[in-house]
C-alpha positions as CSV (number, residue, x, y, z in Angstrom):
1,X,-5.6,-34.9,93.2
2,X,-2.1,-35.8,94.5
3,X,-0.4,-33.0,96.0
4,X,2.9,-32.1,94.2
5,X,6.3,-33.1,95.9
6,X,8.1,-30.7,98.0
7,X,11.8,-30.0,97.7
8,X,13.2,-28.1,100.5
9,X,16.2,-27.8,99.1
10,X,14.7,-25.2,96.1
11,X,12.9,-23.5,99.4
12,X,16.2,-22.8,100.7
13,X,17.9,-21.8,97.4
14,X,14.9,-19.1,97.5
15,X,15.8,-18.0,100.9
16,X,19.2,-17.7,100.5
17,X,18.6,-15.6,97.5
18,X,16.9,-13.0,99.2
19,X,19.0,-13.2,102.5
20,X,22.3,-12.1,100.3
21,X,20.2,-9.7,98.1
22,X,19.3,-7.7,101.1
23,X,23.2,-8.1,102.2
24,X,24.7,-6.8,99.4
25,X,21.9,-4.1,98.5
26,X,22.3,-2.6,101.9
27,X,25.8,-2.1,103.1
28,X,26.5,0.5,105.6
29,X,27.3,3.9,104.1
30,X,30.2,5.8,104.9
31,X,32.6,2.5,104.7
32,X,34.0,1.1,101.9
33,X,32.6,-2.7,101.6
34,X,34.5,-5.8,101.0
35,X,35.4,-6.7,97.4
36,X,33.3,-9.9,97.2
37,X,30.2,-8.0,98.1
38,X,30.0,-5.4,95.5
39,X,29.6,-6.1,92.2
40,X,32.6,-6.0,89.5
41,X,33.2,-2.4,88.2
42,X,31.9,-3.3,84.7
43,X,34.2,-6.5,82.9
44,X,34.3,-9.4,85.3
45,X,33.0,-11.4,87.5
46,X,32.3,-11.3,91.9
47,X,30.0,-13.8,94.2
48,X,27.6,-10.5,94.1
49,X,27.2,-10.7,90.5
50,X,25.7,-14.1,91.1
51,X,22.7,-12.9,93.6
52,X,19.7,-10.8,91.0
53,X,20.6,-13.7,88.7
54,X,19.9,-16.5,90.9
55,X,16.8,-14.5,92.2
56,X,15.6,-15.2,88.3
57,X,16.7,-18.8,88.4
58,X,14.7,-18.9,91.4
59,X,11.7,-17.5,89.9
60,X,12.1,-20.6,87.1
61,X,11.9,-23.0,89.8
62,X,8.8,-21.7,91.6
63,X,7.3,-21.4,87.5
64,X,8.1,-25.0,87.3
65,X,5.3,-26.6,90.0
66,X,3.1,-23.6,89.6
67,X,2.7,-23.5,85.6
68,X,1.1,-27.2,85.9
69,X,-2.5,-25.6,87.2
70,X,-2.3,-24.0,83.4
71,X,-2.9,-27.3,81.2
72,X,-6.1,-27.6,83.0
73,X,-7.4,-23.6,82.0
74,X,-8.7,-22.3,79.1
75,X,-6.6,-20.2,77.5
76,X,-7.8,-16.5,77.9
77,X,-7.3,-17.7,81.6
78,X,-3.8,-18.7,81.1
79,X,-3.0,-15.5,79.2
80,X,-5.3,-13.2,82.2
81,X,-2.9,-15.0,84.6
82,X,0.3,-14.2,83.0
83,X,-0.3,-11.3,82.0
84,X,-1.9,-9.5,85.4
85,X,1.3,-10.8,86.9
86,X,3.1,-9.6,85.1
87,X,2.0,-6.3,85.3
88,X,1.6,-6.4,88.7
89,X,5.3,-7.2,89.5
90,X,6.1,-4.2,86.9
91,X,3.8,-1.7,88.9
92,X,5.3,-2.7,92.3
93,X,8.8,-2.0,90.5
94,X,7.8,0.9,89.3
95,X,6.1,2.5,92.3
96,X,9.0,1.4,94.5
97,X,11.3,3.5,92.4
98,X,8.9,6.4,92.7
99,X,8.1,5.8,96.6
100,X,7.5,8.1,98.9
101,X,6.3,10.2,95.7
102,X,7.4,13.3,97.7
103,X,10.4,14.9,98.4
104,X,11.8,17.9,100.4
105,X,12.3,21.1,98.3
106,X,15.7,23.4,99.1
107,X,13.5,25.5,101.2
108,X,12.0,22.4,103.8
109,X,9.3,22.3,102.2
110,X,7.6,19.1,100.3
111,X,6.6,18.7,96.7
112,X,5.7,16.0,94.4
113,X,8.4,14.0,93.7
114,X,7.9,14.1,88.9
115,X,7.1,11.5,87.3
116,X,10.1,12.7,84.3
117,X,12.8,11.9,87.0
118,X,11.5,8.4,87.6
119,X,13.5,5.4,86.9
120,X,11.2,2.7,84.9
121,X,12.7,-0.2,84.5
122,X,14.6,-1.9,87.4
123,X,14.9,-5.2,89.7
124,X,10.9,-6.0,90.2
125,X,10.5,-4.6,86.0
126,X,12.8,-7.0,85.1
127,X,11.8,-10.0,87.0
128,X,8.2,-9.0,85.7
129,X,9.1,-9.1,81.8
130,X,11.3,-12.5,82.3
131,X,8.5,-14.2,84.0
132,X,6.0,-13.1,81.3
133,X,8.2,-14.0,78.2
134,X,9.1,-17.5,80.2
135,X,5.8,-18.2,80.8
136,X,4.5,-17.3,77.4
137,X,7.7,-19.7,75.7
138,X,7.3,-22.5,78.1
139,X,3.5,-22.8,77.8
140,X,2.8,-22.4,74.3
141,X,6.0,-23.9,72.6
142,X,7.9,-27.6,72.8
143,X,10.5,-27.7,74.7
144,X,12.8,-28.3,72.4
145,X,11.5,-24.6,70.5
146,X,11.6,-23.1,73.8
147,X,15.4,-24.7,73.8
148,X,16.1,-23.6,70.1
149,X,14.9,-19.9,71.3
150,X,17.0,-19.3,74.0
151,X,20.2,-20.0,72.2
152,X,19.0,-17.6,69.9
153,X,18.4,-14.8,72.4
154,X,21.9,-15.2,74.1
155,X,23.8,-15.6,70.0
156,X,21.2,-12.7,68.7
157,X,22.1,-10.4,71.9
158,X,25.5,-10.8,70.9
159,X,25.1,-9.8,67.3
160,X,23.0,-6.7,68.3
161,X,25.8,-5.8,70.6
162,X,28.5,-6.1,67.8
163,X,26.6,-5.1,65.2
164,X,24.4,-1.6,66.6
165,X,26.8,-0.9,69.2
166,X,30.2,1.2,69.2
167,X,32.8,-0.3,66.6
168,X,35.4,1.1,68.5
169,X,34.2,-0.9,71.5
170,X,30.6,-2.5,71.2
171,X,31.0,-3.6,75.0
172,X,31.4,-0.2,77.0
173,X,29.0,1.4,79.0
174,X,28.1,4.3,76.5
175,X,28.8,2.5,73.6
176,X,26.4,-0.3,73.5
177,X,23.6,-0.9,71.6
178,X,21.4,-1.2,74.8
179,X,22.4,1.9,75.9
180,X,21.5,3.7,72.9
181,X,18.1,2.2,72.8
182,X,17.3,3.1,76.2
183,X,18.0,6.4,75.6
184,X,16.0,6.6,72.1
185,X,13.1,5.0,74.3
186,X,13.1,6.2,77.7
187,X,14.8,9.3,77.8
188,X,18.0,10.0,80.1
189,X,16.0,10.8,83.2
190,X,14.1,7.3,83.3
191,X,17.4,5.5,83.3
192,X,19.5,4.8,86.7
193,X,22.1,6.9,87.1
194,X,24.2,5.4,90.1
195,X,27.2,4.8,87.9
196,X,27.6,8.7,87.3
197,X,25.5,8.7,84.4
198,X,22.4,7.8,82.4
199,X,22.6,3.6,81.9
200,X,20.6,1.2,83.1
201,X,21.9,-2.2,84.1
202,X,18.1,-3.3,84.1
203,X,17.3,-2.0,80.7
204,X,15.6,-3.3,78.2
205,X,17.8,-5.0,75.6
206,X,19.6,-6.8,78.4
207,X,16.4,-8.2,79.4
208,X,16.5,-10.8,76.5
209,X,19.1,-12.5,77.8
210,X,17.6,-12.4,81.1
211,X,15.1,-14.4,80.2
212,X,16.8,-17.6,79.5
213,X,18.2,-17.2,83.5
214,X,14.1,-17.8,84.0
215,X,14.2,-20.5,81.5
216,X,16.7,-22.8,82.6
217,X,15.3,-22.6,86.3
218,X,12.1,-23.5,85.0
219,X,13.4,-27.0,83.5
220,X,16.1,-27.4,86.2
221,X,13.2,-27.6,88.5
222,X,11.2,-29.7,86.3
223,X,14.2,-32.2,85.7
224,X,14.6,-32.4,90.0
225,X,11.1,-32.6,90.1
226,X,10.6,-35.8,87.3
227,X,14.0,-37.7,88.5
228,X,14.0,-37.3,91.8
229,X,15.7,-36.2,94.8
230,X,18.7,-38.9,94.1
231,X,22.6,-39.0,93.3
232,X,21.8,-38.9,89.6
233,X,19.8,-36.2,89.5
234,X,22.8,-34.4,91.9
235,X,25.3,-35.7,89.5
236,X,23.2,-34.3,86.2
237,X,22.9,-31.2,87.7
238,X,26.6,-30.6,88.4
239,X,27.4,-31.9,85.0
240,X,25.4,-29.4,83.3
241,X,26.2,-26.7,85.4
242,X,29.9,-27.2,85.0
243,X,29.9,-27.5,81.1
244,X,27.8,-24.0,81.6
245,X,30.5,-22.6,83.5
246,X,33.0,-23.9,81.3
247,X,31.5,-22.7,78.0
248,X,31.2,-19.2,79.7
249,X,35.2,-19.1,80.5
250,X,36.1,-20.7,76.9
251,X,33.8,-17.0,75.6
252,X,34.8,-14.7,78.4
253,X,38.1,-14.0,75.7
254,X,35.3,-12.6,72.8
255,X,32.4,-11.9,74.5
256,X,33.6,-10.6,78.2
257,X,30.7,-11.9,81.3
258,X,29.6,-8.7,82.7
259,X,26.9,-8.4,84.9
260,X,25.4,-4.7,84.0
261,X,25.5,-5.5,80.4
262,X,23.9,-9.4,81.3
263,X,26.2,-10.8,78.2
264,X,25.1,-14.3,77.2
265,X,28.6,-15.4,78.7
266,X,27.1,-14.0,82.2
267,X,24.0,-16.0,81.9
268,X,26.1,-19.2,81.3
269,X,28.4,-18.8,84.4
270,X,25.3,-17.7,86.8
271,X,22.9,-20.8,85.6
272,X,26.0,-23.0,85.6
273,X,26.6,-22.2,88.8
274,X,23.2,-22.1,90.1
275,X,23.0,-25.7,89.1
276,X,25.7,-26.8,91.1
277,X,24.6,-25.0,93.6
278,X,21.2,-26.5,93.7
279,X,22.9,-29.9,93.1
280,X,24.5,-29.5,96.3
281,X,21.9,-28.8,98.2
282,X,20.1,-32.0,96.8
283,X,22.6,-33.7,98.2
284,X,22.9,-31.9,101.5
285,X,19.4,-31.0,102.7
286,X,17.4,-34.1,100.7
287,X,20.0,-36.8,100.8
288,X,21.5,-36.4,104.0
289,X,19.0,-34.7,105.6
290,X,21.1,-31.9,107.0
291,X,17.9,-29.6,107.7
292,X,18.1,-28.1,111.0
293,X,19.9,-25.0,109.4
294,X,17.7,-24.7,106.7
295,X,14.4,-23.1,108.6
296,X,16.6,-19.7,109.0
297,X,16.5,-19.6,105.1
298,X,12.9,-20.6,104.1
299,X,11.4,-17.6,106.2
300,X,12.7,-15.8,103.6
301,X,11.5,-18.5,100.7
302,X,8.2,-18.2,102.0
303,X,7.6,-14.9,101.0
304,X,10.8,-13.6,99.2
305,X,8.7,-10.9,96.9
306,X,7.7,-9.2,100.2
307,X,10.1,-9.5,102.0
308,X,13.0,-8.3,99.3
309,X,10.0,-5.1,99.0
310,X,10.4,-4.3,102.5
311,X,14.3,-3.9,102.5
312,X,13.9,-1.8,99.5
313,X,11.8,0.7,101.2
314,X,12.0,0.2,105.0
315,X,15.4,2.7,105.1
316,X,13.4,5.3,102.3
317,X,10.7,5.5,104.7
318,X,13.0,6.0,107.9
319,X,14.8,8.9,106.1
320,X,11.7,10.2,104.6
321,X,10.4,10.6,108.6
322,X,13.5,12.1,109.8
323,X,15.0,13.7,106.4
324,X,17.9,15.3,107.9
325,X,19.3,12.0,109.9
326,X,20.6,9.7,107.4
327,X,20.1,7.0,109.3
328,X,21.9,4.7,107.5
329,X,25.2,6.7,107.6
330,X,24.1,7.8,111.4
331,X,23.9,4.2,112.7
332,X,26.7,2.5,110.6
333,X,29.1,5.7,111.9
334,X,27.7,5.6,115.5
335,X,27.0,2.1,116.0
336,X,29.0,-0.3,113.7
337,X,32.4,1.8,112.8
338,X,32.9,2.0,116.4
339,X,32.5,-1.7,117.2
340,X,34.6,-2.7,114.0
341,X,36.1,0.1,111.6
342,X,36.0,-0.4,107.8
343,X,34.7,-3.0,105.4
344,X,33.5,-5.2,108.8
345,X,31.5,-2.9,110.3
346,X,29.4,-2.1,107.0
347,X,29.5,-5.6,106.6
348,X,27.9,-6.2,110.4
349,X,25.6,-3.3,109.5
350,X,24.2,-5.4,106.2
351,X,23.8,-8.3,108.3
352,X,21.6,-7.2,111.2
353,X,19.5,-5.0,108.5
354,X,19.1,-8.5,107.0
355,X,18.3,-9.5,110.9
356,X,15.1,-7.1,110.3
357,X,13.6,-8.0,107.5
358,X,14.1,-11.7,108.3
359,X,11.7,-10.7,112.0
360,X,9.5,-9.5,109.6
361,X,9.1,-12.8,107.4
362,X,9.5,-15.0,110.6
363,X,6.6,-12.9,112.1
364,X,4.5,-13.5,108.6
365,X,5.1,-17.4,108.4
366,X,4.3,-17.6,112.4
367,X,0.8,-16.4,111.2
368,X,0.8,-18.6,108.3
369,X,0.9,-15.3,106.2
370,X,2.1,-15.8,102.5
371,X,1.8,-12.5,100.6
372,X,1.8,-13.8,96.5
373,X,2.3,-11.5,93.3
């Protein structure tokens, strides 16, 4: 059986995913960041805003060479496969939020962290319930259904919005439709609450639209992978991604992109830009061979699941060991604010934690260790 073609360009639109995840989800505390690297306070639109939904896009692409195995399985199999994946990813998510299950009481000593105060949907949850429905459209519908569908979460999400949410204002935080549902379902304390209150940005009405981030990864990858690595796949690719980006500026006016809310306008700008992204990566990395930069990034392609686990929890369990350091605050004040004050040295402090967790993938691929979901 002939062994499917690699693209190192989509290995090194993985890496870089993951690489600028960690960056932005780990800034040092005690310093404001710079504006580019957090997200927009609720309406608009920052290069940050483009990192969780290019991790999805990603997740399409890896779907695309990996859902070929399924035409040749029965199809309890295919469903078994899905499925336990699925769940899987959710569990992670969901046990991550939880970690280290203990906490310190007011009087130093430690007690089960409750189950009531945990957060349950999230990053992982939602990457886990895009991949399922993806995998679930894609396989058992024609393309051109699975096309028909998506256009009808991203129109339908926008009619739920309008039509459950606030009339006053159907697009605010405590207004929307998803918010209200969350709350029905899950209760305020299973919700995030780093905004100040109850509302998930990861919820579960916003994870509809979600999907179709999956969905056009999955046949973006397909296309690259049936036409080639050449200038007119590059040029098709930054065709459709600007007429994305342009039909998500011509509804920013009615239907505003904002990340936490995932509007269909959001989706459009972050696949269109994700294409010509890709595109240009076809062009640098596959065309002309530009590739000695690239090996940096694939250590985190290799095992970007893992890897993106590890910066989630490495600081938890450092703090959990030594509860009253802060070591995040300690070092960044210590260490980083004295070298540069202010948005840099948080900034320099993101970087090197990045510097960590890449060690750890470069020590996994020198062992030819790839940890899959």
């Amino acid at each position: 059986m002939n062994q499917p073609q690699r693209f190192l360009s989509l290995d090194v639109f993985r890496g870089m995913t993951v690489c600028f995840m960690i960056i932005v989800n780990t800034p040092g505390s005690g310093a404001e960041p710079f504006a580019m690297l957090q997200h927009a306070a609720w309406h608009g639109f920052t290069p940050t805003d483009l990192v969780f939904p290019s991790f999805l896009f990603a997740v399409g692409n890896a779907m695309s060479f990996s859902m070929k195995k399924f035409a040749q399985m029965e199809n309890a199999a295919v469903l078994a496969k899905i499925f336990k994946r699925t769940l899987l990813i959710f569990l992670i998510g969901y046990l991550m939020y939880w970690f280290p299950f203990f906490g310190y009481n007011e009087s130093g000593g430690i007690s089960l962290s409750p189950i009531s105060h945990t957060r349950i949907f999230g990053v992982l949850q939602r990457i886990a319930l895009c991949y399922g429905l993806a995998s679930l459209l894609i396989h058992y519908f024609s393309t051109r259904t699975v096309v028909l569908i998506s256009v009808l979460f991203l129109i339908g999400y926008w009619a739920v919005l309008l039509l459950f949410g606030n009339a006053a204002d159907p697009y605010s935080m405590i207004g929307n439709a998803g918010q209200y549902l969350d709350l029905h379902l899950l209760g305020d304390q299973h919700l995030y609450h780093g905004d100040g209150i109850a509302f998930d940005p990861e919820g579960i009405l916003s994870t509809i639209p979600a999907c179709v981030n999956v969905i056009i990864g999955y046949y973006a990858g397909r296309f690259i992978q049936e036409k080639g690595k050449g200038y007119e796949t590059i040029s098709k690719l930054l065709l459709a991604g600007g007429l994305l980006i342009l039909l998500a500026i011509s509804l920013n006016g009615v239907f505003p992109i904002n990340k936490k809310l995932w509007t269909s306008s959001f989706v459009l700008i972050t696949c269109g830009l994700d294409l010509v992204i890709i595109g240009s990566l076809i062009y640098v990395v596959e065309v002309k061979s530009y590739m000695k930069w690239t090996s940096f990034f694939t250590v985190f392609g290799k095992n970007p699941l893992f890897i993106y686990i590890v910066s989630e929890i490495l600081l938890i369990i450092i703090n959990t060991l030594f509860p009253n350091s802060d070591f995040n605050r300690w070092i960044n004040n210590n260490f980083f604010q004295a070298i540069a004050p202010g948005a840099l040295g948080s900034l320099l402090f993101a970087i090197c934690f990045m510097l960590v967790c890449w060690v750890v993938g470069y020590i996994l691929d020198k062992r030819k260790i790839y940890i899959r979901v």
